[in-house]
C-alpha positions as CSV (number, residue, x, y, z in Angstrom):
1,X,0.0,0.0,0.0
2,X,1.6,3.4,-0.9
3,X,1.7,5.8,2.3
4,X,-0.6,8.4,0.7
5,X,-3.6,6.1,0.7
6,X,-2.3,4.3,4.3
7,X,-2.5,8.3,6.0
8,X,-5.8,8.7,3.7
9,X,-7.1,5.6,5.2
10,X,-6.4,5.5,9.0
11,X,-6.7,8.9,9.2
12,X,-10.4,8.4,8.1
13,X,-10.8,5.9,10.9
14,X,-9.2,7.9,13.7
15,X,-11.8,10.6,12.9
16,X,-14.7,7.3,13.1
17,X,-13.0,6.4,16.3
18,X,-13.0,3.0,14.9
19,X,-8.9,3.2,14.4
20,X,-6.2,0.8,17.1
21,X,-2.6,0.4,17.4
22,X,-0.4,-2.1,18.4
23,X,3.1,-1.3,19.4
24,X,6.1,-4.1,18.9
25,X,9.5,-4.0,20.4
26,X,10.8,-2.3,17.3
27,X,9.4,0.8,18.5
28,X,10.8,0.6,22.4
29,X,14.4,-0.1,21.5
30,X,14.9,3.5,20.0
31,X,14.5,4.1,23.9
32,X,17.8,1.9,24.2
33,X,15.5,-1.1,25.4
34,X,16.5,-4.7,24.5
35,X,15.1,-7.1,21.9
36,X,15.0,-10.8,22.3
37,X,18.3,-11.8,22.1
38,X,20.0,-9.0,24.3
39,X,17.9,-9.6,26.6
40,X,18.1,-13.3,27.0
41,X,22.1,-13.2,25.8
42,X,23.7,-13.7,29.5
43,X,20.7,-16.6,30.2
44,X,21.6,-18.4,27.1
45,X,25.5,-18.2,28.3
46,X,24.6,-19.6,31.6
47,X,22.6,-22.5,29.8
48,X,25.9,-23.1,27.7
49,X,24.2,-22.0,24.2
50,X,25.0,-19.3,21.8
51,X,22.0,-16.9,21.5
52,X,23.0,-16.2,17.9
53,X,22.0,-19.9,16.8
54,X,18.8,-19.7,18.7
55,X,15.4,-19.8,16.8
56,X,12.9,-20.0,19.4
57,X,13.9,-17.9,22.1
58,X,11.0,-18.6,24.3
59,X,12.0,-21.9,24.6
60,X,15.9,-20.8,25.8
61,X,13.3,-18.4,28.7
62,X,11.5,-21.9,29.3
63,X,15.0,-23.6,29.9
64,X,16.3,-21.2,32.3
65,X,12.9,-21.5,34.1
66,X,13.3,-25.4,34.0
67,X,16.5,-25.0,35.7
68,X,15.2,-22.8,38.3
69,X,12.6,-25.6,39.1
70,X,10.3,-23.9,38.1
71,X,10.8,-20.4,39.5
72,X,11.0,-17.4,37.6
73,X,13.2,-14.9,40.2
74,X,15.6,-14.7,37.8
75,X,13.7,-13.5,34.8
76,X,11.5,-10.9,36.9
77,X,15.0,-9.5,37.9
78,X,16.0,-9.3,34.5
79,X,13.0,-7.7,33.4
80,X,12.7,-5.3,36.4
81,X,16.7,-4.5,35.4
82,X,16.2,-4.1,31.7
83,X,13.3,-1.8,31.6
84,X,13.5,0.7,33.8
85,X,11.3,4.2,33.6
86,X,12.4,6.4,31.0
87,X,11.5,10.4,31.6
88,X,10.6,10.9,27.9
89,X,9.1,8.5,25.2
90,X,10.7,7.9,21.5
91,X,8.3,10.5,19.1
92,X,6.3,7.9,18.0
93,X,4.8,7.2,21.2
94,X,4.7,10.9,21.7
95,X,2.6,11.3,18.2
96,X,0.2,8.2,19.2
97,X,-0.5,9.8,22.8
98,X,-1.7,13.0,20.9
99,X,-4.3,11.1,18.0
100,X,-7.7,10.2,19.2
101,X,-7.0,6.7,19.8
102,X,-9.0,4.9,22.4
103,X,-7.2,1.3,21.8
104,X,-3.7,0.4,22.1
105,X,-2.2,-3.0,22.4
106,X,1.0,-4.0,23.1
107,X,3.0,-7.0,23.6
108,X,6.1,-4.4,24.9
109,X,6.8,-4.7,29.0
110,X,8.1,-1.3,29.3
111,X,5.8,1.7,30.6
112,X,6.6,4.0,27.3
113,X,3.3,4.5,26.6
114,X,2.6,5.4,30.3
115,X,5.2,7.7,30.1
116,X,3.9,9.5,27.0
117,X,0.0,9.4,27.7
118,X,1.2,11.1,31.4
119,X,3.6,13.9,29.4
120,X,0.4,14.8,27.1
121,X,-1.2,15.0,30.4
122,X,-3.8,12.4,29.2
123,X,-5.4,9.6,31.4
124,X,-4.0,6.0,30.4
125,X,-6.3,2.7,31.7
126,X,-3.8,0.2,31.9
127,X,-4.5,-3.7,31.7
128,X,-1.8,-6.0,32.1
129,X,-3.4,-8.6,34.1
130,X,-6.3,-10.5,33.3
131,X,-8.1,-9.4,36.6
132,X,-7.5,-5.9,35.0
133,X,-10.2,-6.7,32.0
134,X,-13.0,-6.0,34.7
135,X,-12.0,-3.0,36.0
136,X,-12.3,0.1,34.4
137,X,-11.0,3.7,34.8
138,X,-13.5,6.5,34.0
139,X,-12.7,9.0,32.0
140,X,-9.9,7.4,30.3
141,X,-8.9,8.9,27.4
142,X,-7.2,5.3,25.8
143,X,-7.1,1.7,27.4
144,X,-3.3,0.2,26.8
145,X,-3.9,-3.5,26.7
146,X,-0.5,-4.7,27.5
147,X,-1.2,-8.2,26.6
148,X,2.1,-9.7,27.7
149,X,2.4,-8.0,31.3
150,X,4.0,-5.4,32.4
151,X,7.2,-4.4,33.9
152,X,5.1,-3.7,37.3
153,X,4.4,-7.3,37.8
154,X,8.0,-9.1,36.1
155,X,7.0,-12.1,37.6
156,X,3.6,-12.4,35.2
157,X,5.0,-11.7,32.6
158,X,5.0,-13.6,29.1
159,X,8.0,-14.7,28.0
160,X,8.8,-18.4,27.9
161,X,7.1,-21.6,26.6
162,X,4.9,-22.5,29.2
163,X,3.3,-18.7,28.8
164,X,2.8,-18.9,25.3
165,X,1.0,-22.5,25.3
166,X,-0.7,-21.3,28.6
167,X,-2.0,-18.1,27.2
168,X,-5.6,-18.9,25.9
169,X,-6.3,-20.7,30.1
170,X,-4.1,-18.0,31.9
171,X,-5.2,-14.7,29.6
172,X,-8.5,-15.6,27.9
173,X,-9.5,-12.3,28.0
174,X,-7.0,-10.4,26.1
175,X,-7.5,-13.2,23.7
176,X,-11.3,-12.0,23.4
177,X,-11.2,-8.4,23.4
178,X,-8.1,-8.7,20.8
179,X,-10.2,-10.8,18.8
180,X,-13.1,-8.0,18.7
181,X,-10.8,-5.7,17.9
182,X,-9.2,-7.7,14.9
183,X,-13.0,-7.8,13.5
184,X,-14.1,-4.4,14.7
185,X,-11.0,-2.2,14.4
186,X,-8.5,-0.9,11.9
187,X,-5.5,-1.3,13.5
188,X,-1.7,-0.5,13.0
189,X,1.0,-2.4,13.7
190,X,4.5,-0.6,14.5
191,X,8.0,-2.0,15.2
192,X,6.4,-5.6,15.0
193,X,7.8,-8.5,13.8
194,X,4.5,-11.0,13.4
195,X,6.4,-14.2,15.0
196,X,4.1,-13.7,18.0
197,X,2.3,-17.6,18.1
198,X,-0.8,-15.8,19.9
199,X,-1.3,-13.4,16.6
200,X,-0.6,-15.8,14.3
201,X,-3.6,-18.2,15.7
202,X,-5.7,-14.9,15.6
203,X,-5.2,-14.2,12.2
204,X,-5.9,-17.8,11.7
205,X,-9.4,-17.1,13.1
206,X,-10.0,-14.1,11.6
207,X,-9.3,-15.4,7.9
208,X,-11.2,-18.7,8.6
209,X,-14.3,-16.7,9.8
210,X,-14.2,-13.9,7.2
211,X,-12.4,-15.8,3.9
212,X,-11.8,-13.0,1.4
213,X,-13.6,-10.1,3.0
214,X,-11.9,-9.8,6.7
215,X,-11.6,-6.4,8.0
216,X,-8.4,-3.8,6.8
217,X,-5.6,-3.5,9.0
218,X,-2.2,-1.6,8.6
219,X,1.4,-2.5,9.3
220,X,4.5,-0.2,9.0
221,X,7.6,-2.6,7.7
222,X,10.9,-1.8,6.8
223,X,12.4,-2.9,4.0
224,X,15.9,-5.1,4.3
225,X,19.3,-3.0,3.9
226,X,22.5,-4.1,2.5
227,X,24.8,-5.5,5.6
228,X,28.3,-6.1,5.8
229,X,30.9,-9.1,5.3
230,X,31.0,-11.3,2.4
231,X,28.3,-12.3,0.5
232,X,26.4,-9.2,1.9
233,X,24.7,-8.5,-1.6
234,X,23.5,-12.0,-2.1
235,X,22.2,-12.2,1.9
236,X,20.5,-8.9,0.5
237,X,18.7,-10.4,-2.4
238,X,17.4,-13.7,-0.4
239,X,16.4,-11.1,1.9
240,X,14.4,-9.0,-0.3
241,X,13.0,-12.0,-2.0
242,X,11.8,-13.2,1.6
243,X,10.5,-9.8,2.5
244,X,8.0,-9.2,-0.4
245,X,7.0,-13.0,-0.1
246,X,6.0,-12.2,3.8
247,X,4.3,-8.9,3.2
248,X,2.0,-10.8,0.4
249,X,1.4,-13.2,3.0
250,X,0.2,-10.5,5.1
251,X,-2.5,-9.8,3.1
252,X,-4.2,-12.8,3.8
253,X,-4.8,-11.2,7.2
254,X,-5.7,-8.3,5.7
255,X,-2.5,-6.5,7.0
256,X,-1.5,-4.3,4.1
257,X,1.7,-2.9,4.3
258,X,3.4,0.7,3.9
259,X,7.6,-0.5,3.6
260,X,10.0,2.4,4.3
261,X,13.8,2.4,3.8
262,X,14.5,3.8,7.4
263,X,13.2,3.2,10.8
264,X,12.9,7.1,11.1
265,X,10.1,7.3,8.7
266,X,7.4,5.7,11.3
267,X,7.8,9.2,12.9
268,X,7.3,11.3,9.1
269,X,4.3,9.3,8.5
270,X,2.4,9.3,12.0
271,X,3.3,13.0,12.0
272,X,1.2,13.2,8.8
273,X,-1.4,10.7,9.6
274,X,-1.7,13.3,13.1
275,X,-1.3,17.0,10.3
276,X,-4.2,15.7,8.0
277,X,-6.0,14.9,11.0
278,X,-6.1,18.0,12.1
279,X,-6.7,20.0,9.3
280,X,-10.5,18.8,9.2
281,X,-10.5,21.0,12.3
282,X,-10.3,25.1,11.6
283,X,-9.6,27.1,14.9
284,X,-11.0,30.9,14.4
285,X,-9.1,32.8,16.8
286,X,-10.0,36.5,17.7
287,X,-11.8,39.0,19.4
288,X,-13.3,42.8,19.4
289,X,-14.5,44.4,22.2
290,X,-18.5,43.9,23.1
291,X,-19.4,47.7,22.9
292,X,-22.2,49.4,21.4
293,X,-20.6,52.2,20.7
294,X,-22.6,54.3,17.4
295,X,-18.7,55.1,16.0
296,X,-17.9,51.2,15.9
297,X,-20.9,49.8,15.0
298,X,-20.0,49.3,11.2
299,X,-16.6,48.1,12.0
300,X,-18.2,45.4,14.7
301,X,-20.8,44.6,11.9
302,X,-17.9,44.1,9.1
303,X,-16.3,41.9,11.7
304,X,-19.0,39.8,12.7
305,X,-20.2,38.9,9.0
306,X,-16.5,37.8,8.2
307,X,-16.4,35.6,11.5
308,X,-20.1,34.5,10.5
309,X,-19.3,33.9,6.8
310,X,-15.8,32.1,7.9
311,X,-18.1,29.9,10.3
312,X,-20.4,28.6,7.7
313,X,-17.2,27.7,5.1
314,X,-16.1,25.7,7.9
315,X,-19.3,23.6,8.4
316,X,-20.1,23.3,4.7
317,X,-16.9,21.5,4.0
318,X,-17.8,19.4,6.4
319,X,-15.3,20.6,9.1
320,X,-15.0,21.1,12.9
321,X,-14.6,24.3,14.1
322,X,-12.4,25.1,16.9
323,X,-13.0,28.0,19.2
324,X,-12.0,29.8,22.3
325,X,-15.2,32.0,22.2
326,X,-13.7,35.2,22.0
327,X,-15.8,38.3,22.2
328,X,-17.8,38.9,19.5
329,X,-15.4,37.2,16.8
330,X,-16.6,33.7,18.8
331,X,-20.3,33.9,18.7
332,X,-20.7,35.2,15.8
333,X,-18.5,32.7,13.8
334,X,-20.1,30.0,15.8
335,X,-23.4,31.4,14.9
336,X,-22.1,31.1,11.1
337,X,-21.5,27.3,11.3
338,X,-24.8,26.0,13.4
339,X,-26.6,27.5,10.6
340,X,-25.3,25.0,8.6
341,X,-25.4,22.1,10.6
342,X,-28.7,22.3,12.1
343,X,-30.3,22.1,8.9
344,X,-29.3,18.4,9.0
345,X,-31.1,15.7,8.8
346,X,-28.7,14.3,12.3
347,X,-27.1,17.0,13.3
348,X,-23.9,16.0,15.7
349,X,-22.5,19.0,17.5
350,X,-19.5,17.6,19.1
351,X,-18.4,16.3,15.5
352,X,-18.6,20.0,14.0
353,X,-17.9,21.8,17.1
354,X,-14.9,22.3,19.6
355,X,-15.7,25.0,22.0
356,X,-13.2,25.8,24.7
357,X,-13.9,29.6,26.5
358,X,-11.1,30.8,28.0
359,X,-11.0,31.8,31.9
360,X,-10.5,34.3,33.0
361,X,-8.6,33.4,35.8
362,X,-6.3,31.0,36.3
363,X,-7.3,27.8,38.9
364,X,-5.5,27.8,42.6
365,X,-2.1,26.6,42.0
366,X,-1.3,27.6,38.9
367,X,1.1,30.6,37.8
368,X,-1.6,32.7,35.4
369,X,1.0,32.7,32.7
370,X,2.1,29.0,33.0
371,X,-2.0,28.7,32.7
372,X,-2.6,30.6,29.3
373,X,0.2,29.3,27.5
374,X,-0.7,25.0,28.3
375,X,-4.6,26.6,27.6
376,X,-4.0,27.9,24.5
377,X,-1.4,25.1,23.4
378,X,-4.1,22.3,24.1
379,X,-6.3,24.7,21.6
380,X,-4.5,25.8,18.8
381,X,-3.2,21.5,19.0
382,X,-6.8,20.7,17.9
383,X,-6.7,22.0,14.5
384,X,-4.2,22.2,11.6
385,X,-5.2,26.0,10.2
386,X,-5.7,28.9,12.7
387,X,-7.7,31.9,11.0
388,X,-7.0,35.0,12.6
389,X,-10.2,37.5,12.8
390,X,-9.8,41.6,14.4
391,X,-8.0,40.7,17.9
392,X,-8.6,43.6,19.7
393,X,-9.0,44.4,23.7
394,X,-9.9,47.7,25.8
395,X,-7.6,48.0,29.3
396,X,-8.4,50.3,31.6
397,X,-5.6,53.1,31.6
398,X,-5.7,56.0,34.3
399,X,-9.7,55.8,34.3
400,X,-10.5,55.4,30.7
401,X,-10.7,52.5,28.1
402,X,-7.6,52.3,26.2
403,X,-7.8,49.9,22.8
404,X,-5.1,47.6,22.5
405,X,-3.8,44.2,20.6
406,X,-5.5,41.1,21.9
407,X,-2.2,39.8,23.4
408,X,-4.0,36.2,23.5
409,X,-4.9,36.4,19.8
410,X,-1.0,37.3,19.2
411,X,0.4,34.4,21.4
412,X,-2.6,31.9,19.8
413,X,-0.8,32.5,16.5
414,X,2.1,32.1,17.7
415,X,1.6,28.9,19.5
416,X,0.1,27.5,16.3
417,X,3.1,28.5,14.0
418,X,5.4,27.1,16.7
419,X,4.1,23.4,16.5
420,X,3.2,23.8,12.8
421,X,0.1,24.7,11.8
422,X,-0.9,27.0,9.6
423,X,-2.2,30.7,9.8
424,X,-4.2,32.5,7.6
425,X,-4.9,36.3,9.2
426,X,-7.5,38.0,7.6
427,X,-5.7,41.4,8.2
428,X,-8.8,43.6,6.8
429,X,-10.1,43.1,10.2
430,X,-7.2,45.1,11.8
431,X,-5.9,44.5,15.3
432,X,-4.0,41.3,16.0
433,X,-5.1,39.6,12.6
434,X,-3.6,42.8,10.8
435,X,-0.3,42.8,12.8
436,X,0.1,39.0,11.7
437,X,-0.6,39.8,8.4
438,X,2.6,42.5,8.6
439,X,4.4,39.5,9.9
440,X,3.7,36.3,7.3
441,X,4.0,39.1,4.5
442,X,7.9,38.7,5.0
443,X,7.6,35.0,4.9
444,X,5.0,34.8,2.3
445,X,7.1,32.0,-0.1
446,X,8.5,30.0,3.5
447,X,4.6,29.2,3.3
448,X,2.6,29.1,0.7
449,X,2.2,28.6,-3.3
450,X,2.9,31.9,-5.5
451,X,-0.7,31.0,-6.6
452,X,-2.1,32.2,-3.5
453,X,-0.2,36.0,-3.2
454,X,-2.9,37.4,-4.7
455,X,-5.3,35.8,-2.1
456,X,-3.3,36.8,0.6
457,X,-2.9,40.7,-0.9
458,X,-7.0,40.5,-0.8
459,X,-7.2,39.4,3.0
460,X,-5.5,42.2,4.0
461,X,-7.5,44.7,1.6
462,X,-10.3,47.2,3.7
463,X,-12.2,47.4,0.8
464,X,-13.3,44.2,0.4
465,X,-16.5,42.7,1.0
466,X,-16.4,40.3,3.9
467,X,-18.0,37.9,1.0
468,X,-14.5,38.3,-0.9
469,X,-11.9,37.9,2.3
470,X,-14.0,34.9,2.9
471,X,-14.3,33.4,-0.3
472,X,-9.6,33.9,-0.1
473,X,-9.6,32.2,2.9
474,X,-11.6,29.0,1.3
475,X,-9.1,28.8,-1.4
476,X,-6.6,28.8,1.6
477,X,-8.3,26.2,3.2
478,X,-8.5,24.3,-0.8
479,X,-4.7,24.0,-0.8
480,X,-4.2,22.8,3.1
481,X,-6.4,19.9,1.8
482,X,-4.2,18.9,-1.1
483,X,-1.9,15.9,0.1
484,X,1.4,17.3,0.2
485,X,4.2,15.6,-2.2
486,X,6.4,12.6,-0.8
487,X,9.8,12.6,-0.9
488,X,11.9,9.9,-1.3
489,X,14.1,9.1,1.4
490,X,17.8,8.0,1.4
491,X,18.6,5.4,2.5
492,X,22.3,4.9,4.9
493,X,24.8,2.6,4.0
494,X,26.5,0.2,6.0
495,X,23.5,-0.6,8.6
496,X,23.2,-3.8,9.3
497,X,19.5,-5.8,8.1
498,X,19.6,-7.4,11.4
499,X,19.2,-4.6,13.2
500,X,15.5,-5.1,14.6
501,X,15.6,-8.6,14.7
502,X,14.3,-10.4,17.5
503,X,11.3,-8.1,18.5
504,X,9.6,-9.2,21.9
């Protein structure tokens, strides 16, 4: 499958909430965490056998346990040894914590994903136990089903023979709700290897029960490099040959495949998958004072049709809108989308409506600027486009209203250019939006197609209708939705095709 359709595809599902992922070692050990054989190297020494010729490297866990009559101390101190905390997660974990996902699996020990759920200051349900399966944690914004155990309990974990042939009495449940997600889910597999005897019996039952028409899911495999020593270009061509013949067996699952040259690319394509997510969100950010005054009133009333004409161009292409509720610029552009999306048939307001009004004071605890700035990250994080509308404030200065810059509206934009996403400032409306005009004028071509100059020359035009500066931001919002082009990455010479071998 070519990654264009794959980000098309899942992306689609993550907005259905019908999307999963499953995480293999591959993706842990750019933490510095072992594989299979590191971890098991110094047991296999003690049992007198080269870990190198080893095939079945749950049976080399079974032997040590065998030898221990039965006990497992030793392999709960090497797990408990080998994965301890980590204070930051790889980026894919980071990237997963931030998408809408309310399923992850995992047959990884390590608390990664804890780690990056708790730095995006989301709430992570954790099973690792059967007993877990029962229990659940309100609220949660994704259950982590690690299926395998978890570095908390090193003593339950699975890892040798007995656990694997075991698994269906000792873990039914996993085995059931995996099972539901396999026929319910689309779900992408990352830093996986497939030699997991549990998954391969699942997708056993999954083919047998749906033949030809079984359920889409997603895997993200690398393609083998050229190695060193002798022979290494031969090695490479059995290699390839026995890559392409396993990712066609794949599809019998219904795992289609996106290959990539580099490990590093996982990170590029979530990073899309999460960018054209968010651009079917549009935060409007702005504000103009609430006043009455007879002087204004034409200026508020040119403001509010833009925000209100803005509004409805978001709902009739079928996207959400994201707002802070700013004075006047909030309302009225939220006004502009519900007439759109009341007039359906089923209307669904949280699908076409984000609404987040800012405090006005910062909770107990909490520095006020420390506050704003995690506020207004969390906001501007929700969409891939801020427009920026007027942005204005009056301050009381020595007894009299003084109009000034919405300083919020300012650090809004900036917050969104800082993590990426695009602004479009319709600077006709003055204030903030004009002074970010002045700003992206200077970086014009850093952003966007020459096509669109004259668009943005318009925006920032007083004498346009608010008809034409919203009719320039829709052809704005026409080339965010273009996929952007792919390029082809390089590949490094000299790395060794074995180098995620032996994923847990």
């Amino acid at each position: 499958m070519d990654r264009a359709t794959f980000v098309e595809r899942w992306t689609k599902s993550l907005e259905l909430g019908s999307a999963a992922a499953f995480i293999g070692a591959g993706l842990s050990q750019r933490a510095g965490y072992p594989g299979w054989r590191r971890l098991l190297r110094d047991i296999a020494k003690e049992l007198g056998l080269d870990i190198e010729e080893e095939h079945d490297l749950a049976a080399v866990a079974q032997y040590s346990v065998n030898r221990a009559v039965g006990k497992r101390n030793q392999l709960a101190r090497l797990i408990a040894e080998e994965f301890p905390p980590k204070a930051e997660a790889p980026e894919p974990f980071r990237i997963l914590a931030r998408l809408p996902l309310r399923h992850v699996w995992t047959t990884n020990y390590d608390a990664l994903p804890e780690t990056a759920w708790r730095n995006e200051r989301k709430l992570l349900d954790v099973k690792s136990r059967n007993e877990d399966l029962g229990i659940d944690k309100p609220w949660a914004h994704t259950v982590l089903y690690k299926m395998h155990g978890s570095v908390d309990h090193p003593a339950d974990v699975v890892i040798a023979k007995d656990d694997y042939e075991l698994y269906r009495s000792m873990r039914p449940g996993f085995l059931q709700v995996l099972t539901g997600h396999l026929v319910s889910k689309q779900i992408l597999f990352l830093g996986f290897s497939f030699t997991d005897p549990n998954l391969g019996h699942l997708f056993g039952s999954i083919r047998e029960a749906f033949k030809e028409n079984g359920p889409e899911h997603y895997a993200i495999v690398r393609k083998p490099a050229l190695g060193g020593g002798k022979n290494a270009k031969k090695r490479l061509e059995t290699e390839l040959i026995r890559h392409r013949l396993w990712v066609e067996d794949l599809q019998r699952y219904g795992i289609q495949c996106v290959e990539i040259d580099e490990y590093e690319e996982v990170d590029d394509i979530l990073r899309e998958v999460e960018m054209t997510l968010a651009r079917r969100s549009v935060m409007i950010s702005g504000s103009f004072p609430d006043v009455l005054d007879p002087a204004e009133l034409d200026r508020r009333r040119r403001i509010e049709a833009v925000a209100r004409g803005i509004g409805r161009l978001v709902a009739e292409r079928s996207k959400r809108l994201v707002s802070g509720f700013g004075l006047v610029v909030g309302s009225a552009s939220i006004s502009g989308a519900l007439g759109v999306v009341l007039k359906e048939d089923a209307p669904n307001l949280e699908k076409s409506l984000m609404l987040r009004p800012f405090p006005q004071e910062a909770p107990p605890g909490i520095k006020d600027a420390d506050f704003k700035r995690r506020y207004r990250e969390g906001l501007v994080q929700q969409a891939g486009v801020c427009i920026v509308i007027a942005g204005e404030k009056d301050v009381q200065k020595g007894g009299r209203a003084e109009r000034v810059l919405a300083d919020g509206v300012l650090d809004e934009c900036e917050a969104a250019r800082r993590i990426g996403r695009a602004v479009v400032p319709v600077g006709a409306t003055g204030g903030a939006a004009a002074e970010v005009w002045r700003q992206l004028d200077a970086e014009f071509d850093d952003h966007w197609p020459k096509a669109l100059r004259k668009d943005f020359d318009l925006l920032n035009d007083p004498k346009r209708s608010p008809e034409d500066l919203v009719e320039a931001v829709g052809r704005f919002l026409d080339h965010l939705d273009k996929p952007a082009p792919q390029a082809s990455p390089k590949r490094k010479k000299g790395r060794s095709s074995s180098a995620n071998k032996g994923a847990l």
